[in-house]
PyMOL Python script that loads the backbone (N, CA, C, O; Angstrom):
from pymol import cmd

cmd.read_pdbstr("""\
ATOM      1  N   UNK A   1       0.850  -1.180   0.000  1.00  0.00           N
ATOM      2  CA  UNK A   1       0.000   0.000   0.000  1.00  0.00           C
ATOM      3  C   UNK A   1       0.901   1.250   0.000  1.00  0.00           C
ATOM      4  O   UNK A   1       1.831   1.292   0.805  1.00  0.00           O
ATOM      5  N   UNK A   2       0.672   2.331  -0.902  1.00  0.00           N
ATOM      6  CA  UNK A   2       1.397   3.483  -0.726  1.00  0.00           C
ATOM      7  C   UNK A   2       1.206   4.211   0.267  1.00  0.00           C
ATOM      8  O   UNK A   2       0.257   4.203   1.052  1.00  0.00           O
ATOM      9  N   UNK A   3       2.460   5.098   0.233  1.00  0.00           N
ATOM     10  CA  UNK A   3       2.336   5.515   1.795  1.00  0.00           C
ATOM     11  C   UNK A   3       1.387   6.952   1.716  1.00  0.00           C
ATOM     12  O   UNK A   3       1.587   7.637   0.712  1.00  0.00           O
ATOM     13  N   UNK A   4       0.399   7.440   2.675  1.00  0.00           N
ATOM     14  CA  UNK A   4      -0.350   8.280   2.889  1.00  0.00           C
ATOM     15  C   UNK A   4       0.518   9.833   2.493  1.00  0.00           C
ATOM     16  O   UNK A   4       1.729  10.053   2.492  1.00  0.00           O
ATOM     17  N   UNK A   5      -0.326  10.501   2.261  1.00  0.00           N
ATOM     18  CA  UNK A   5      -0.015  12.529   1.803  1.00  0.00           C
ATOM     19  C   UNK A   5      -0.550  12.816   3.397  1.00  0.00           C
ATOM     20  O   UNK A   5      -1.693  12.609   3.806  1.00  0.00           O
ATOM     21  N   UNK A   6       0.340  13.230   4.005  1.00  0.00           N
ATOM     22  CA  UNK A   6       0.460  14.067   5.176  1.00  0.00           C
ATOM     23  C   UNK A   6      -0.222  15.540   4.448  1.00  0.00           C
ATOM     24  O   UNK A   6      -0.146  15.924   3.281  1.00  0.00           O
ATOM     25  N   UNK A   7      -1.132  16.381   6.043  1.00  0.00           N
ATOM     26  CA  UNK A   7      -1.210  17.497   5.730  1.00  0.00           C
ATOM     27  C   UNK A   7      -0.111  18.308   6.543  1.00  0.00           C
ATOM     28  O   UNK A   7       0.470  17.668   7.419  1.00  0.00           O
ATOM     29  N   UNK A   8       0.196  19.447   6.387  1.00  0.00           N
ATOM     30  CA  UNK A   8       0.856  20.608   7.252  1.00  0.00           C
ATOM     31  C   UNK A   8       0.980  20.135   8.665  1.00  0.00           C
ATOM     32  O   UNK A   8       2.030  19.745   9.175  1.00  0.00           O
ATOM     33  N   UNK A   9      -0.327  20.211   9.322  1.00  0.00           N
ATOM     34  CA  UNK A   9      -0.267  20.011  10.609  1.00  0.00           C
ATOM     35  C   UNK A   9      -0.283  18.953  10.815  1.00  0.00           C
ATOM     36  O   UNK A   9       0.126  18.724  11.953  1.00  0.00           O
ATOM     37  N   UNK A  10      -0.713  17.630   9.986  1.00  0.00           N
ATOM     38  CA  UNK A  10       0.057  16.048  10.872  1.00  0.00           C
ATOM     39  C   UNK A  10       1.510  16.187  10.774  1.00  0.00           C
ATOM     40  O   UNK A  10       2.015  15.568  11.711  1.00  0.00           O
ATOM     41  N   UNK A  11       2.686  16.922   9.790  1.00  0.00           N
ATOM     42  CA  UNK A  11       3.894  16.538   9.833  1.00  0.00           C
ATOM     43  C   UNK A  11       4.340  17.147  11.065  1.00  0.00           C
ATOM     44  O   UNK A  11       5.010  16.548  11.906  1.00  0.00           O
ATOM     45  N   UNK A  12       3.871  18.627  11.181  1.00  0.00           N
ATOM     46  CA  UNK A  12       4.786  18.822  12.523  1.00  0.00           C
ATOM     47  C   UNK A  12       4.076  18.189  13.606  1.00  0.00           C
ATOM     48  O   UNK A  12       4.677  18.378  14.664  1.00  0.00           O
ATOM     49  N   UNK A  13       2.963  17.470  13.750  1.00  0.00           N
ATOM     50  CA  UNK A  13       2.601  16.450  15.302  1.00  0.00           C
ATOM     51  C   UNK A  13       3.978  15.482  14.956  1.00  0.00           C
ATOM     52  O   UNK A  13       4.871  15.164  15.741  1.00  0.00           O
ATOM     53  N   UNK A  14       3.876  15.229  13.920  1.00  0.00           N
ATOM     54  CA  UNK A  14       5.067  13.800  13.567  1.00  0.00           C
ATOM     55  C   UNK A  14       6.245  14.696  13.694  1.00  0.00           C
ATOM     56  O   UNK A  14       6.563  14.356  14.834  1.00  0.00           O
ATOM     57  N   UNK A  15       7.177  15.642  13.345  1.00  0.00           N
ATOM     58  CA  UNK A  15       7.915  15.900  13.895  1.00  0.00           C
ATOM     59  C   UNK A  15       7.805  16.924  15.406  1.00  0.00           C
ATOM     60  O   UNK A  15       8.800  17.623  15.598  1.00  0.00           O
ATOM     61  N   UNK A  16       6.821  17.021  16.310  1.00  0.00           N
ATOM     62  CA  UNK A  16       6.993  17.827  17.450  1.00  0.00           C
ATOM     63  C   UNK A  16       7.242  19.385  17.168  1.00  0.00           C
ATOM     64  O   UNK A  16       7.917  19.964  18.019  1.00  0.00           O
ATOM     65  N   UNK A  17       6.815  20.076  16.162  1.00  0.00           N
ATOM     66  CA  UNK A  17       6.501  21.433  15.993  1.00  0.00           C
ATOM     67  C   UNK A  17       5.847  21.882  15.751  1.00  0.00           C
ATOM     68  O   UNK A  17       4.799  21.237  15.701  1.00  0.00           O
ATOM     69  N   UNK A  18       5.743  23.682  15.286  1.00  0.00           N
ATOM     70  CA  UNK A  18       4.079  24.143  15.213  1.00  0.00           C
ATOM     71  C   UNK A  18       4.259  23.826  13.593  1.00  0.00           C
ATOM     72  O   UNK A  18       5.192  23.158  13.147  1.00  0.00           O
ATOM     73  N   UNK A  19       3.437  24.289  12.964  1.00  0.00           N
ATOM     74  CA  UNK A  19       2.660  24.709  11.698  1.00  0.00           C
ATOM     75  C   UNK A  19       4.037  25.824  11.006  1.00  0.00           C
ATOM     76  O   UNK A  19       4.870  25.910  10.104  1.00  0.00           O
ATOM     77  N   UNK A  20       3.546  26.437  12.082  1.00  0.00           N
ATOM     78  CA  UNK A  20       5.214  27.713  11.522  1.00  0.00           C
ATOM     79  C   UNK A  20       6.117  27.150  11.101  1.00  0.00           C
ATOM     80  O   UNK A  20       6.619  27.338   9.993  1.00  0.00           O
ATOM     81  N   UNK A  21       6.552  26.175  12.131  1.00  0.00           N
ATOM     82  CA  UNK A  21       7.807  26.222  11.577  1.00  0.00           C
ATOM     83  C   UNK A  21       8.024  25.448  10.602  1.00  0.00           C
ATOM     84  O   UNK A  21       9.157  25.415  10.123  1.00  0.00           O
ATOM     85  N   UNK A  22       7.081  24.711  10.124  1.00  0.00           N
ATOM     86  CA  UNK A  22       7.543  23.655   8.818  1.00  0.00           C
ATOM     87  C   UNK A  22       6.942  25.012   8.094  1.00  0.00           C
ATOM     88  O   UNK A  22       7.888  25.513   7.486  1.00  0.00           O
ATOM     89  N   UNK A  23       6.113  25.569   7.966  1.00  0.00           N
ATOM     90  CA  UNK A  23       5.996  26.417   6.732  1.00  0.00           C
ATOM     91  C   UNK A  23       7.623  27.314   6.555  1.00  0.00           C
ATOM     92  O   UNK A  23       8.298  27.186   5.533  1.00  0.00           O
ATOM     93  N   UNK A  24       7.945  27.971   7.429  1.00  0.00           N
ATOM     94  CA  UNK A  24       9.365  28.578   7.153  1.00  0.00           C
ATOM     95  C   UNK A  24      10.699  27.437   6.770  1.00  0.00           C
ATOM     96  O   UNK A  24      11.680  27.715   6.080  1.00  0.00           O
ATOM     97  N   UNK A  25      10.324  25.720   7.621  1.00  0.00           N
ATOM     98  CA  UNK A  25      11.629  24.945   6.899  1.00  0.00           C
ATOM     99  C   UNK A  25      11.141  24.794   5.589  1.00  0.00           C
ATOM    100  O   UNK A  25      12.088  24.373   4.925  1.00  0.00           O
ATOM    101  N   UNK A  26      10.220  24.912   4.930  1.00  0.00           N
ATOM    102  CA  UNK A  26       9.858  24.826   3.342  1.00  0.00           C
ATOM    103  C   UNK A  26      10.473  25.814   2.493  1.00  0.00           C
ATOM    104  O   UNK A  26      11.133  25.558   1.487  1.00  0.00           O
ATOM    105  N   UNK A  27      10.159  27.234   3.066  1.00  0.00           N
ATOM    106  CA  UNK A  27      10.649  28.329   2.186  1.00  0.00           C
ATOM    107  C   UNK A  27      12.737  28.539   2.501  1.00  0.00           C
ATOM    108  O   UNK A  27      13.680  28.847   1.772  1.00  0.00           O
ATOM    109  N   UNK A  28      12.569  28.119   4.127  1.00  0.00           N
ATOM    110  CA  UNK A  28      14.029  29.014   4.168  1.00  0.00           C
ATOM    111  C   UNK A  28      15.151  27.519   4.248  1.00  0.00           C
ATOM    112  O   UNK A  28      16.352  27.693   4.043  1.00  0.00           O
ATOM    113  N   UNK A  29      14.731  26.422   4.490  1.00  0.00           N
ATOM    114  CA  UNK A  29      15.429  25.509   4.706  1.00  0.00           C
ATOM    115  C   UNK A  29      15.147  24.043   3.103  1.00  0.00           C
ATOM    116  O   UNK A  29      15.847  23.032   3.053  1.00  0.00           O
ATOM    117  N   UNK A  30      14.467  24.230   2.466  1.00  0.00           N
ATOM    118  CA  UNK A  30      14.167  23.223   1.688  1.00  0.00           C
ATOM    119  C   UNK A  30      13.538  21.916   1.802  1.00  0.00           C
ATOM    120  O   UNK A  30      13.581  20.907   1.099  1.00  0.00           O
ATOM    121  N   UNK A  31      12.869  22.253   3.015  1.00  0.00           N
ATOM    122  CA  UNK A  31      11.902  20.980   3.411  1.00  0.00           C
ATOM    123  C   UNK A  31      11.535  20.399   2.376  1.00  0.00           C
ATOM    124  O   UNK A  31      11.307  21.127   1.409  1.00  0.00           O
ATOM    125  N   UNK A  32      11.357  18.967   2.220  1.00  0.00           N
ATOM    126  CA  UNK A  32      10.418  18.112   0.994  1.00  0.00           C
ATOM    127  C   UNK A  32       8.848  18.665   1.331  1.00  0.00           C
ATOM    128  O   UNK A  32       8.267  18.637   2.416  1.00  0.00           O
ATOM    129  N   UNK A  33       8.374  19.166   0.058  1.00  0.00           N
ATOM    130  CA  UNK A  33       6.954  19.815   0.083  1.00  0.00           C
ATOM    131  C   UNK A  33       6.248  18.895  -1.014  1.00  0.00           C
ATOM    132  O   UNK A  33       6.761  17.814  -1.300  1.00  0.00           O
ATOM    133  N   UNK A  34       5.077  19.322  -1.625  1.00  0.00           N
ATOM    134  CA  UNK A  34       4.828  19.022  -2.574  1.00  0.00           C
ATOM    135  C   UNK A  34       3.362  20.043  -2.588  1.00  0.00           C
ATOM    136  O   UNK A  34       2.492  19.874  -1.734  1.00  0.00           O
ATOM    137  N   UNK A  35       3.302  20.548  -3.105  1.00  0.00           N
ATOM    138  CA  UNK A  35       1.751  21.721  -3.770  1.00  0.00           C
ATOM    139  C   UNK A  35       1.293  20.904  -4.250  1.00  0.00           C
ATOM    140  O   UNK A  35       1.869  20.024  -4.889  1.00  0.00           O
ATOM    141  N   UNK A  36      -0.581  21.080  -3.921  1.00  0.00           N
ATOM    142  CA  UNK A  36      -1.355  20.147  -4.152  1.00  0.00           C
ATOM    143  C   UNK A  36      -2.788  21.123  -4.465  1.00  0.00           C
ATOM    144  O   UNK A  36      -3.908  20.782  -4.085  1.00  0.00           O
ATOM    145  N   UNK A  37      -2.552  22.151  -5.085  1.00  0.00           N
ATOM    146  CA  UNK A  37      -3.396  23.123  -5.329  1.00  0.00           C
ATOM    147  C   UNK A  37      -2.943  24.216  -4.414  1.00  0.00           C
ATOM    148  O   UNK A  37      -1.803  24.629  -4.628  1.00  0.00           O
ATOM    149  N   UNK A  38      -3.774  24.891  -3.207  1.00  0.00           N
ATOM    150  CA  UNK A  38      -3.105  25.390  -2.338  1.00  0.00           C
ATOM    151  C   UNK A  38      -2.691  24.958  -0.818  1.00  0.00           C
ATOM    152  O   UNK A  38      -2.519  25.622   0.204  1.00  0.00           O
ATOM    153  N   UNK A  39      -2.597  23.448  -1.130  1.00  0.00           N
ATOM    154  CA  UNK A  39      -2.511  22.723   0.069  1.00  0.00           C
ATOM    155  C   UNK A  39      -0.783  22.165   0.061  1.00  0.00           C
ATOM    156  O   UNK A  39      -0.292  21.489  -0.843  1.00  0.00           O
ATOM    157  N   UNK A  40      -0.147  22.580   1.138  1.00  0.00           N
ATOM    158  CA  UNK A  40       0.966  21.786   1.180  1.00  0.00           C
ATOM    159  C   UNK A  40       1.071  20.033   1.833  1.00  0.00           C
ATOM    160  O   UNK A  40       0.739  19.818   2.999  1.00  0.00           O
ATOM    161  N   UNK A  41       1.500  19.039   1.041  1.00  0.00           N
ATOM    162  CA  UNK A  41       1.404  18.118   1.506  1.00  0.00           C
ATOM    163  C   UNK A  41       2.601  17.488   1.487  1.00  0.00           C
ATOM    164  O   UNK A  41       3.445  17.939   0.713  1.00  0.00           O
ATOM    165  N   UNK A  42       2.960  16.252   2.371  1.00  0.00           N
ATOM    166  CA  UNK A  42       4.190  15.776   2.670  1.00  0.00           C
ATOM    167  C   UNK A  42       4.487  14.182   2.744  1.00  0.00           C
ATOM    168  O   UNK A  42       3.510  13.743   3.350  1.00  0.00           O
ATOM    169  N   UNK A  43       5.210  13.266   2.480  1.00  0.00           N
ATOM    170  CA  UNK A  43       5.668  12.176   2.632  1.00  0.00           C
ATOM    171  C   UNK A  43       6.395  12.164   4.074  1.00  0.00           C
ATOM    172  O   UNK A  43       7.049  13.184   4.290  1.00  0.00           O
ATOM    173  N   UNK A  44       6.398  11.278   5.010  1.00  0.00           N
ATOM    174  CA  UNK A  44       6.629  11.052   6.121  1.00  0.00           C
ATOM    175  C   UNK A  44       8.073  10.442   5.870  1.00  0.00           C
ATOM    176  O   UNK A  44       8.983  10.697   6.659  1.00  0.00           O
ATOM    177  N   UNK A  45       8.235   9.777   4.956  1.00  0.00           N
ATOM    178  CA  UNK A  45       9.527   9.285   5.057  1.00  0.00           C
ATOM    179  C   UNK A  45      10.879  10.155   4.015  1.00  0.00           C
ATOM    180  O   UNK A  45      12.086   9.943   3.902  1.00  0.00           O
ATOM    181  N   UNK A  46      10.085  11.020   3.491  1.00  0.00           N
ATOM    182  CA  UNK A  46      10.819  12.035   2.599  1.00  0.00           C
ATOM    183  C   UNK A  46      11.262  12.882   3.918  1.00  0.00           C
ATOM    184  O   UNK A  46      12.425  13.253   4.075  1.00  0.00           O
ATOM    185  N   UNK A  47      10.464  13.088   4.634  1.00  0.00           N
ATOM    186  CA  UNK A  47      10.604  14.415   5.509  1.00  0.00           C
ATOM    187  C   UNK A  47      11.489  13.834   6.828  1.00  0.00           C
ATOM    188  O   UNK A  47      12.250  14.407   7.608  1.00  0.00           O
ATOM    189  N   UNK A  48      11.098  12.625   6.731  1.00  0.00           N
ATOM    190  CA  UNK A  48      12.321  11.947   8.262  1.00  0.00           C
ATOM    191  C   UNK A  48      13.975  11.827   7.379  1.00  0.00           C
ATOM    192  O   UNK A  48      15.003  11.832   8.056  1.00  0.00           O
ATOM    193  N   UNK A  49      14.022  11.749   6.179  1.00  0.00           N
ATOM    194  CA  UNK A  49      14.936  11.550   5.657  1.00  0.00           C
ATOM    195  C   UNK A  49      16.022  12.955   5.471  1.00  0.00           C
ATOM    196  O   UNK A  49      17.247  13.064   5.436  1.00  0.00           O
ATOM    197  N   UNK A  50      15.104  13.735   5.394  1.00  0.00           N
ATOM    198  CA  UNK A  50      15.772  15.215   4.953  1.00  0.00           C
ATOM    199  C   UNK A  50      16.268  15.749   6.671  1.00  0.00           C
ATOM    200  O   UNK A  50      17.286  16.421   6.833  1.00  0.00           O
ATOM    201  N   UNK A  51      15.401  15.337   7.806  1.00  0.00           N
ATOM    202  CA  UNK A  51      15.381  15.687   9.442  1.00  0.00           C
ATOM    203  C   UNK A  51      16.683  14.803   9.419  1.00  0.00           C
ATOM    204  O   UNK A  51      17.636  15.490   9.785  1.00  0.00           O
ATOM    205  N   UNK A  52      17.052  13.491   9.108  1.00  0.00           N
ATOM    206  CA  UNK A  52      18.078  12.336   9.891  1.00  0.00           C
ATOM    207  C   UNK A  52      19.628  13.083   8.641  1.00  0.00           C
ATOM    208  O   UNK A  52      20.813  13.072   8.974  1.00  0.00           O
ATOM    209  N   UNK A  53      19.125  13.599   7.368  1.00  0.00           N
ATOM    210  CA  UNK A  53      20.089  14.328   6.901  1.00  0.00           C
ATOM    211  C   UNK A  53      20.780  16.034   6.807  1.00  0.00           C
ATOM    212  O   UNK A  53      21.483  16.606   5.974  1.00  0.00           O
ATOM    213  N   UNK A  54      20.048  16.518   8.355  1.00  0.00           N
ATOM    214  CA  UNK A  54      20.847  17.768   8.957  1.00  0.00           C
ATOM    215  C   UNK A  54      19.759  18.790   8.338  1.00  0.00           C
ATOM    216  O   UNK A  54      19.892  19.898   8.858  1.00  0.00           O
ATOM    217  N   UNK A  55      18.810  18.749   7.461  1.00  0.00           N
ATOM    218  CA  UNK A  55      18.265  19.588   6.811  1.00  0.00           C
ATOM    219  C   UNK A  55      17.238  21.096   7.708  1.00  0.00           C
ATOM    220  O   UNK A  55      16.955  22.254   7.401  1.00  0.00           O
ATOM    221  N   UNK A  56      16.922  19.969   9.172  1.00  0.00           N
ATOM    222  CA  UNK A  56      16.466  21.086  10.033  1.00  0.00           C
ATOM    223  C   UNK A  56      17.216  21.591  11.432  1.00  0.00           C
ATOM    224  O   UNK A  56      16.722  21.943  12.504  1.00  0.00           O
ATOM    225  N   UNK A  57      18.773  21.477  10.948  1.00  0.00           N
ATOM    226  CA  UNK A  57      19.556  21.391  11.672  1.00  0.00           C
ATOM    227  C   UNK A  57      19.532  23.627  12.123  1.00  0.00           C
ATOM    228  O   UNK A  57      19.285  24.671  11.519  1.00  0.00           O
ATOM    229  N   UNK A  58      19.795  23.362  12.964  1.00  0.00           N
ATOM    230  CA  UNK A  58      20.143  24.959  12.876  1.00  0.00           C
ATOM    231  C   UNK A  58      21.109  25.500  13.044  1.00  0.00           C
ATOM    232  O   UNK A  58      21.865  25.427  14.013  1.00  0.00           O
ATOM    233  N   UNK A  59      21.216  26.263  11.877  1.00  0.00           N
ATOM    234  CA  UNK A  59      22.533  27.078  11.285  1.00  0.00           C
ATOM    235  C   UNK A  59      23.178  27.684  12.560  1.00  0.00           C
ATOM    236  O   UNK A  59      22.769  27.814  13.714  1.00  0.00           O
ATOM    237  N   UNK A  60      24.377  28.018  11.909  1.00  0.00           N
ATOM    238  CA  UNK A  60      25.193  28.959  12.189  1.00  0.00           C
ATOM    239  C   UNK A  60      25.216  30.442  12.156  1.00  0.00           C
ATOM    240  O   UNK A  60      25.838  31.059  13.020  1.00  0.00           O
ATOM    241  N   UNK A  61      24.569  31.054  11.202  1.00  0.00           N
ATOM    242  CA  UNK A  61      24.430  32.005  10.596  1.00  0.00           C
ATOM    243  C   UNK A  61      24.333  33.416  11.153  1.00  0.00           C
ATOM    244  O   UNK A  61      24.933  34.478  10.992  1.00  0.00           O
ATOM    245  N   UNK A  62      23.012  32.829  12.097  1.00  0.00           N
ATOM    246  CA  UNK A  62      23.067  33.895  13.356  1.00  0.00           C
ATOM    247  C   UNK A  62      23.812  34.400  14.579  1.00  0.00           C
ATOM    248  O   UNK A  62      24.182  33.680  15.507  1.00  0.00           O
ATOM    249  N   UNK A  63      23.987  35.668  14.490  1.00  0.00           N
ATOM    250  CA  UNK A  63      25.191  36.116  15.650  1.00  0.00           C
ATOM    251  C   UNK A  63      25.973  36.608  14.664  1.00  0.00           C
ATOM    252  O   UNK A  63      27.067  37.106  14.933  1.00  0.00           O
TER     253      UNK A  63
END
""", "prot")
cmd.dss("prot")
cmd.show_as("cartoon", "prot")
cmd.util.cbc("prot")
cmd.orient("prot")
């Protein structure tokens, strides 16, 4: 069976954040997204993959 389209707010229950902040790791960090009209939707194992590969790691940048 293929795996389910996450909405917005099941990924961050599945990763432990708000809504915000996956909308800003989409634009400022490159979260795996996918547009679905005006709905953002997500693969669970795309998005654990990009989390276990540093992707919502937080920078350096600031300071």
């Amino acid at each position: 069976m293929p795996e389910p389209w996450l909405s917005a707010d099941a990924i961050a229950t599945h990763l432990g954040v708000t809504k915000d902040t996956v909308y800003s790791w989409i634009s400022e960090k490159g979260m795996p997204a996918h547009k679905v009209g005006r709905l953002w939707k997500f693969q669970a194992t795309e998005v654990d993959d990009w989390v276990r590969g540093g992707g919502a790691a937080v920078s350096d940048e600031a300071g």
